[in-house]
C-alpha positions in Angstrom: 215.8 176.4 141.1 216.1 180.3 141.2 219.4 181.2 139.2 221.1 184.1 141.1 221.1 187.6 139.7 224.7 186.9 138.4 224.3 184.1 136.5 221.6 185.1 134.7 223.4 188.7 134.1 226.4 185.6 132.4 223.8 183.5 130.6 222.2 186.8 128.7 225.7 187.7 127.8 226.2 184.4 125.9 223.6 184.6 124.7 224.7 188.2 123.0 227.6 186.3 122.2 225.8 183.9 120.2 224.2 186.3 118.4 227.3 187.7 117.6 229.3 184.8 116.1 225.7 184.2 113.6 226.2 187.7 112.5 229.8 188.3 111.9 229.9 187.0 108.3 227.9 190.0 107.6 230.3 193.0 109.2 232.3 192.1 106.3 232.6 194.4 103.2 229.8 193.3 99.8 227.0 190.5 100.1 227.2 186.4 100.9 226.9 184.4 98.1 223.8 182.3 98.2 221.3 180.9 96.3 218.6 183.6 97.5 220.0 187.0 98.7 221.0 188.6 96.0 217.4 188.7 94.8 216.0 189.1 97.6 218.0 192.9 97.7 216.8 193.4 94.1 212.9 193.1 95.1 213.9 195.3 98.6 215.3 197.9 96.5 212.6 198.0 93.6 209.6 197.5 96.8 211.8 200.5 98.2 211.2 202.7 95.1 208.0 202.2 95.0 206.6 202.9 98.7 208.5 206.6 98.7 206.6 206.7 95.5 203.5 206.9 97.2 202.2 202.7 96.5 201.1 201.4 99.8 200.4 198.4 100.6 203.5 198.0 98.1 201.7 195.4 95.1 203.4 196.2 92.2 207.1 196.6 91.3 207.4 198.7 88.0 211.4 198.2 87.4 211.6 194.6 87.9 210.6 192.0 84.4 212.6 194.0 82.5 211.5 196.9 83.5 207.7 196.2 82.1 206.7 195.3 85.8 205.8 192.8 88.3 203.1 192.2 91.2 205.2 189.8 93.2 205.0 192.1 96.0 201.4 191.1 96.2 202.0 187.1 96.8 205.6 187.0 98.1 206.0 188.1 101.9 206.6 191.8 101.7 207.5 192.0 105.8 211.1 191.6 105.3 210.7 194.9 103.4 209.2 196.9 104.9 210.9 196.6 108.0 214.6 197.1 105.8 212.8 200.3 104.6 212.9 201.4 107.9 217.1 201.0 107.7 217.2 202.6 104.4 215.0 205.6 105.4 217.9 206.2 108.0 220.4 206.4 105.6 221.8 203.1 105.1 222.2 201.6 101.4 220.2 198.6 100.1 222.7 195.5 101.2 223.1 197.4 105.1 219.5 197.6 105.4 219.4 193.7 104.4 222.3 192.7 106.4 221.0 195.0 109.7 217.5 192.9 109.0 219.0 189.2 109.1 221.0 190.5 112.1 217.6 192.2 114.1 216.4 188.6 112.9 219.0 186.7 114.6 218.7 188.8 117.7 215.3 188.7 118.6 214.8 184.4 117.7 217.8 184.1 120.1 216.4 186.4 122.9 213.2 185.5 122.6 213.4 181.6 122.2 215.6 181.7 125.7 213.1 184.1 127.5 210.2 181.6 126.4 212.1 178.8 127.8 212.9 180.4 130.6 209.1 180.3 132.0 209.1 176.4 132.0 213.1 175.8 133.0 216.4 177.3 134.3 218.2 179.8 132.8 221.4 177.5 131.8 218.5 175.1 130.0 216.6 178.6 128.1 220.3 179.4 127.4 220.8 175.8 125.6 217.4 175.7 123.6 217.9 179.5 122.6 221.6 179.0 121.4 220.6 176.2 120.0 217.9 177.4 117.3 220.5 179.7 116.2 223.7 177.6 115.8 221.5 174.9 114.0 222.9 173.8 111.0 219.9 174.6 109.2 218.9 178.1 110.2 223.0 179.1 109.3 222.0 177.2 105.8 218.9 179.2 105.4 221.2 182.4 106.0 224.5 182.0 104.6 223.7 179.5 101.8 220.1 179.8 100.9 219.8 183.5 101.5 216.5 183.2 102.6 215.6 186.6 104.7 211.8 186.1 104.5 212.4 182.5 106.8 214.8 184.6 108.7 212.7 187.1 109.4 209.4 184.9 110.0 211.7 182.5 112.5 211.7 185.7 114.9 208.0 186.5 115.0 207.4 182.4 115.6 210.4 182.8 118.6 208.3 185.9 119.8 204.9 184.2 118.8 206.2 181.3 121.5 207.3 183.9 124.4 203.6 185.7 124.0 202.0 182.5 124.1 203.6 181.1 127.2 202.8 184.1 128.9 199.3 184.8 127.8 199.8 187.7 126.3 196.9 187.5 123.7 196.6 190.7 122.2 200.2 190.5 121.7 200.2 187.0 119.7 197.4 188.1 117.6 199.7 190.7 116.2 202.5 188.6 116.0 201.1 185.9 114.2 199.5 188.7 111.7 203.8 189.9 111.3 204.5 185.6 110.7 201.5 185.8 107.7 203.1 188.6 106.0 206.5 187.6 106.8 206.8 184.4 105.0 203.7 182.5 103.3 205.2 179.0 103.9 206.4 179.2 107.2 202.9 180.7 108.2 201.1 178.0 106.4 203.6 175.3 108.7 203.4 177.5 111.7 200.3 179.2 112.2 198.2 175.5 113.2 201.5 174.9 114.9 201.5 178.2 117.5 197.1 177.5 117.8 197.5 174.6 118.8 200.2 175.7 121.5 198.1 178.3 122.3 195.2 176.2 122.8 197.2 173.5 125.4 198.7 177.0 127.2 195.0 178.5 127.9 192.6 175.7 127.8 190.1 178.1 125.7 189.4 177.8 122.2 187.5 180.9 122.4 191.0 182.8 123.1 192.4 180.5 119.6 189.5 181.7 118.1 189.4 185.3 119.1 193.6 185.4 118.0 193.3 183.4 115.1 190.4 186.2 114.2 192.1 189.1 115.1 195.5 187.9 113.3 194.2 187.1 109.7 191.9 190.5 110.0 195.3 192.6 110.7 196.7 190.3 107.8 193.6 190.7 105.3 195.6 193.8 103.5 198.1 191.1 102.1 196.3 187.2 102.0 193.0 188.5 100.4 194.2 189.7 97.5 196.2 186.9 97.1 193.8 184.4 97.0 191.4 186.4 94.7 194.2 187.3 92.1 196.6 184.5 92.4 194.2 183.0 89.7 195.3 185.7 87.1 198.6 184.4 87.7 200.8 181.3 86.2 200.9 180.0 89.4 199.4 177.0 89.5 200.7 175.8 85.9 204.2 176.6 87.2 206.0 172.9 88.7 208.4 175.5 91.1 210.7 172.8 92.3 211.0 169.0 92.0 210.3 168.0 95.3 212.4 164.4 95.1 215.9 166.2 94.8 214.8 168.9 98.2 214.8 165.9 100.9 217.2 166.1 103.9 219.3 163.7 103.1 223.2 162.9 102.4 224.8 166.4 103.4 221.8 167.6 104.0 220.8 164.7 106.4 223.2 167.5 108.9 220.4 169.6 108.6 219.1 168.4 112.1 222.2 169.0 114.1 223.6 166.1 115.5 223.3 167.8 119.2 219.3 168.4 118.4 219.4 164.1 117.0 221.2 163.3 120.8 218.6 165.2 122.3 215.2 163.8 120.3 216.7 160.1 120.8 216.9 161.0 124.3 213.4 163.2 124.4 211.8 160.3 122.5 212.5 157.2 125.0 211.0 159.5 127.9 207.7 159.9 125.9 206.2 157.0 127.4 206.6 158.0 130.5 203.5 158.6 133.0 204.7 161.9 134.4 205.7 163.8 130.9 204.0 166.7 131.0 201.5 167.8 127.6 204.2 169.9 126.3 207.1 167.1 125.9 204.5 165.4 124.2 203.6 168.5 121.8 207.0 168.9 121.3 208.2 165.8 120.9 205.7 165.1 117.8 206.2 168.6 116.4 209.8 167.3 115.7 209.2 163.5 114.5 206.8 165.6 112.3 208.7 167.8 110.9 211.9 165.1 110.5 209.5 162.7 108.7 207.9 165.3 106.1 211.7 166.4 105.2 212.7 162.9 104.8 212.5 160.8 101.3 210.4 158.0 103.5 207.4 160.8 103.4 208.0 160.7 99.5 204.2 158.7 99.1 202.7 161.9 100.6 204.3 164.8 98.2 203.7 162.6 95.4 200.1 162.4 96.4 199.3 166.0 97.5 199.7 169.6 96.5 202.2 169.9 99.1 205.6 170.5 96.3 203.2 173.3 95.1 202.8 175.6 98.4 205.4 174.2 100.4 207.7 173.7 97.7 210.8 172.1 99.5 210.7 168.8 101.7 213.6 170.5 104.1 211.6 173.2 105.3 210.0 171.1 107.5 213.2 170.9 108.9 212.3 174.2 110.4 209.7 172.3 112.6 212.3 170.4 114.2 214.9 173.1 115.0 212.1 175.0 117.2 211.0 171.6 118.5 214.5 170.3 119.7 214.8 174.0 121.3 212.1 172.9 123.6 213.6 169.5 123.7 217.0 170.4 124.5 216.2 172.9 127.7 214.3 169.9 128.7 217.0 167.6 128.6 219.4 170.1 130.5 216.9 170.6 132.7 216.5 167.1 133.5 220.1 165.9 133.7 220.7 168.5 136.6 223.1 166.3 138.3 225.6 166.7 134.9 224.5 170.0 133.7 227.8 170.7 132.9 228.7 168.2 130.9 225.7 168.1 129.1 225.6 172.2 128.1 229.3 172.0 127.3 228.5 168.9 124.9 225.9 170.6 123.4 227.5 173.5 123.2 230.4 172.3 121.3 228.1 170.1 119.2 226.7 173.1 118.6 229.9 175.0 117.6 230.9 172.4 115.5 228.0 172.8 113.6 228.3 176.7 113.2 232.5 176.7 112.2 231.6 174.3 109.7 229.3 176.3 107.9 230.7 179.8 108.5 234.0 178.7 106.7 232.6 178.4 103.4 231.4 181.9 103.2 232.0 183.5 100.2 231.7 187.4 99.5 230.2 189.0 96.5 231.7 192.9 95.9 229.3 193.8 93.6 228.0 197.6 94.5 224.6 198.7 96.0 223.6 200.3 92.4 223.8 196.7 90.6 220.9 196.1 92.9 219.0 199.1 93.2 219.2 198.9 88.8 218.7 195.5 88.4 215.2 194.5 86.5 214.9 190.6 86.8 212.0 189.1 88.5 213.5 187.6 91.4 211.4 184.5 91.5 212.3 181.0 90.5 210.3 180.2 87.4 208.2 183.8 86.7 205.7 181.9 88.1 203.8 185.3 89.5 203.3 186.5 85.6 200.0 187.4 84.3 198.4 184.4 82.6 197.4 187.1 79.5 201.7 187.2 79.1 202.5 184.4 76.7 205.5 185.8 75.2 207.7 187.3 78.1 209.2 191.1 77.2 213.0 189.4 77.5 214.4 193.3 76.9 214.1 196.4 78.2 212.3 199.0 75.8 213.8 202.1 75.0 210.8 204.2 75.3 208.6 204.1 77.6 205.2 205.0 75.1 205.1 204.5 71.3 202.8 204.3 68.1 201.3 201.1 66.8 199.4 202.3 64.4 198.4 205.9 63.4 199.7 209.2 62.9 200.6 210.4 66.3 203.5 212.6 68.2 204.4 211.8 71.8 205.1 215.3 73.2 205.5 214.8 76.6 205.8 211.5 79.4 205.5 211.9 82.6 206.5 208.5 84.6 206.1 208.5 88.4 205.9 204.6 88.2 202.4 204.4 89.6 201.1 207.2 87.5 202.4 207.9 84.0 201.1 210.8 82.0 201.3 211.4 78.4 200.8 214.2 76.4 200.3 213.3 72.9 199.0 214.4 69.4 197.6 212.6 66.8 196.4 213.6 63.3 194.3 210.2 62.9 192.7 207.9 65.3 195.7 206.2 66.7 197.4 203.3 69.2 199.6 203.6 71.2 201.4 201.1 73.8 202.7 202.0 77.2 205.7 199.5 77.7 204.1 197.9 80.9 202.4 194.8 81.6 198.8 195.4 82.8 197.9 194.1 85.9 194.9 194.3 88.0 194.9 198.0 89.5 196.3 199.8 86.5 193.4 202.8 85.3 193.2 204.3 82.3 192.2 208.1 81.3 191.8 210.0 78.6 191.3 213.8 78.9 189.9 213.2 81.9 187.5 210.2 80.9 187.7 206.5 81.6 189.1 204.4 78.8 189.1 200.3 79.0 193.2 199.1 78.9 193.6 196.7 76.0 195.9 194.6 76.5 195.2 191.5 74.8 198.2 191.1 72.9 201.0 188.2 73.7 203.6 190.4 76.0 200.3 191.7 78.2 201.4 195.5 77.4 198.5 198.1 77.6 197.7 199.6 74.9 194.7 202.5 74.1 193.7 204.8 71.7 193.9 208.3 70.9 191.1 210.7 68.3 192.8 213.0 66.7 193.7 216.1 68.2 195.6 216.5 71.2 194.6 214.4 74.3 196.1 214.6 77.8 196.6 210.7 78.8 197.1 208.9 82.2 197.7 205.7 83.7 197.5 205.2 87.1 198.2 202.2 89.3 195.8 202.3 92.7 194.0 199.5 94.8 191.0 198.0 93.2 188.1 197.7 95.1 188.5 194.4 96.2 191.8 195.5 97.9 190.0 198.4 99.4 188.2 196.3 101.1 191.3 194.2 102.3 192.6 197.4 103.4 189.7 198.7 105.6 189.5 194.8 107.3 193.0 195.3 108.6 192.2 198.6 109.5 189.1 198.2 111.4 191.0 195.1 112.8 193.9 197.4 114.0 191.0 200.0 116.0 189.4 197.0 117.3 193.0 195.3 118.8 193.6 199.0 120.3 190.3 199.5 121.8 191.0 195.9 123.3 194.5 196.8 124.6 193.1 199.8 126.1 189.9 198.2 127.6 191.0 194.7 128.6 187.6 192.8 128.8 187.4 190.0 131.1 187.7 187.1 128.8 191.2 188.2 127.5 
């Protein structure tokens, strides 16, 4: 039925209104309290530092460990950040350009999960399903408790994923899902089979999967090659993260699903057997008994027997699954139950409402200023896990100089430090060492008067050290991409010409 031009001109503006009740915790003065945030503003503000500094793709962040630096920008999902750059290029401090990135977030998963639901059902249903993902109890937990903006963020390129999917806009998902890789490495590793398979029952074609899945990880080489050669140097994988047995939706958490998105699977779920249900009640409808099981103790056999704790890290994520799913389910059910569409939007609505006032009023405000996080040095992740397996004893204090002597006779005249190049002028009676206060990491180069020294750093904090004959010497470490990362850089590259020449050229079998 075709909604007229008024309705949908009333629908759009709720959902603008929706948007607007998500986001109005952050209008407020300081930063929410959660588990995540302030950490995540930390990292933005060192990744920030570093990319006017010259470093892109942004690997390494010198101020953070203490100031003897830290390469999580190389594993953990730099999109976030480089799109709040964008904010803090304008003019806007470190917790605005955060705050104005969860907000663009919440925008764009609301708009776009309505306008993909809007190709398969009315606008009232699209409204429902696109409300819906953002007044879930569990994407208001991943914002204002867990302070997760990477899932945030990624949870808008999956809504916009969905849209360019439905309408076979190829080119267009092939980026998108290259923005989901970067944006968040576990919701890309639940996702990404997730939207191909989606894409697959849309076209009929595995050669379009194959030609988006191809274009996607080349735009994306710059950022998952390099992790999978260096995550090895890492402590990674002797790191237990999290104990998955005490992350399971259950108890309180159990209200992670929403009890409108529980009235509408029970209701989804009996129509599954059902000769005329169409493939995509049926994709959806197991997308979301999926993800409820995996986030459920019941799945507990399968975490305890697979590596899942280790990447995925939290049972609830899969949670995630389920709120996208039940968007799909729930403009179905609208859609369905014409004949009571307004009971059954206000009931879900207020459902809906219930579970947004519920978390919104336990909001609490931290007032600590933008220069606590643009100074701050920890590491922002969980258990270091991202430090060089060479660092056994972790620097636990900042050093108060930058360079010094080991051993020797030797006068440090001048230092130069633009974080990704440091240049030392120093003079030395004897052969001496010396130590520059950072942690070596693959990238860092090492000259001396122009020639090319090896870095030792084989000592238990991982700092590079080097030697100087006597006399003076000119010395410089710089930090640059290593040849394997080159070649990262020229796939996604060459990937980007090739997606352009597409766009422009439009063969037949796009």
């Amino acid at each position: 039925m075709r909604m007229p031009k008024i309705t949908n001109i009333l629908v759009s503006l709720l959902v603008i209104v929706a948007v607007v009740c998500v986001c109005f915790p952050l209008i407020s003065n300081g930063f929410i309290v959660t588990d995540d945030g302030g950490w995540m503003i930390i990292r933005f503000s060192s990744f920030y530092q570093e990319l006017i500094h010259g470093q892109f793709p942004v690997r390494w962040l010198n101020r953070l460990n203490n100031g003897y630096g830290y390469p999580v920008s190389t594993f953990l999902y730099p999109g976030f950040m480089y799109f709040a750059s964008l904010f803090k290029a304008l003019g806007f401090d470190y917790i605005a350009s955060i705050k104005l990135t969860v907000a663009f977030s919440v925008g764009v998963t609301a708009s776009f999960i309505y306008l993909w639901l809007k190709k398969y059902f009315s606008s009232v249903a699209a409204l429902v399903g696109g409300v819906g993902v953002v007044l879930s109890p569990y994407y208001l937990f991943d914002i204002y408790q867990r302070g997760s903006v990477g899932e945030i963020f990624a949870i808008s390129w999956i809504a916009v994923a969905l849209y360019t999917i439905a309408h076979k806009r190829l080119l267009l998902t092939s980026l998108v899902l290259a923005l989901i890789i970067i944006s968040h490495n576990t919701l890309a590793l639940l996702f990404l089979p997730v939207l191909l398979i989606y894409l697959w029952l849309e076209s009929s074609s595995w050669k379009h999967v194959l030609l988006v899945l191809l274009i996607s990880i080349g735009l994306a080489a710059f950022y998952w090659m390099p992790i999978l050669f260096e995550l090895k140097f890492t402590q990674f994988g002797s790191v237990q993260i999290s104990e998955y047995s005490k992350h399971f939706a259950r108890g309180q958490s159990f209200n992670f699903f929403g009890y409108a998105q529980i009235l509408v699977f029970i209701l989804a779920v009996f129509q599954l057997f059902h000769k005329k249900i169409n493939h995509r009640l049926w994709f959806f409808g197991l997308l979301a008994i999926v993800g409820g099981f995996l986030s459920l103790p019941v799945s507990s056999f399968i975490w305890r027997n697979t590596d899942l704790t280790q990447y995925i890290q939290f049972p609830f994520r899969f949670v995630s699954l389920w709120v996208i799913a039940c968007a799909y389910l729930s403009a179905w059910f609208v859609n369905k139950f014409l004949l009571y569409k307004n009971i059954t939007v206000a009931g879900i609505i207020l459902l809906l409402l219930f579970s947004w006032w519920g978390m919104l009023t336990n909001v609490e405000y931290s007032q600590l200023p933008d220069s606590y996080f643009a100074t701050n040095e920890a590491t922002t992740t969980v258990k270091d896990e991202y430090m060089p397996v060479w660092v056994t004893n972790k620097p636990e204090e900042h050093s108060e100089s930058l360079v010094q002597v080991l051993q020797g006779e030797a006068e440090i005249l001048e230092v130069s430090d633009g974080l990704n190049r440091v240049t030392i002028l120093v003079n030395s009676r004897i052969k001496s060492l010396l130590q520059l206060n950072k942690i070596f990491w693959l990238g860092w180069r090492l000259t001396v008067d122009g020639e090319k020294r090896e870095i030792k750093f084989q000592n238990s904090k991982g700092l590079m050290q080097f030697e100087v004959l006597p006399g003076e010497s000119v010395v410089e470490f710089v930090f640059d991409e290593t040849k394997y990362r080159l070649v990262s850089d020229v796939i996604s590259g060459a990937t980007f010409i090739i997606l352009i020449l597409l766009w422009i050229k439009k063969p037949k079998f796009i």
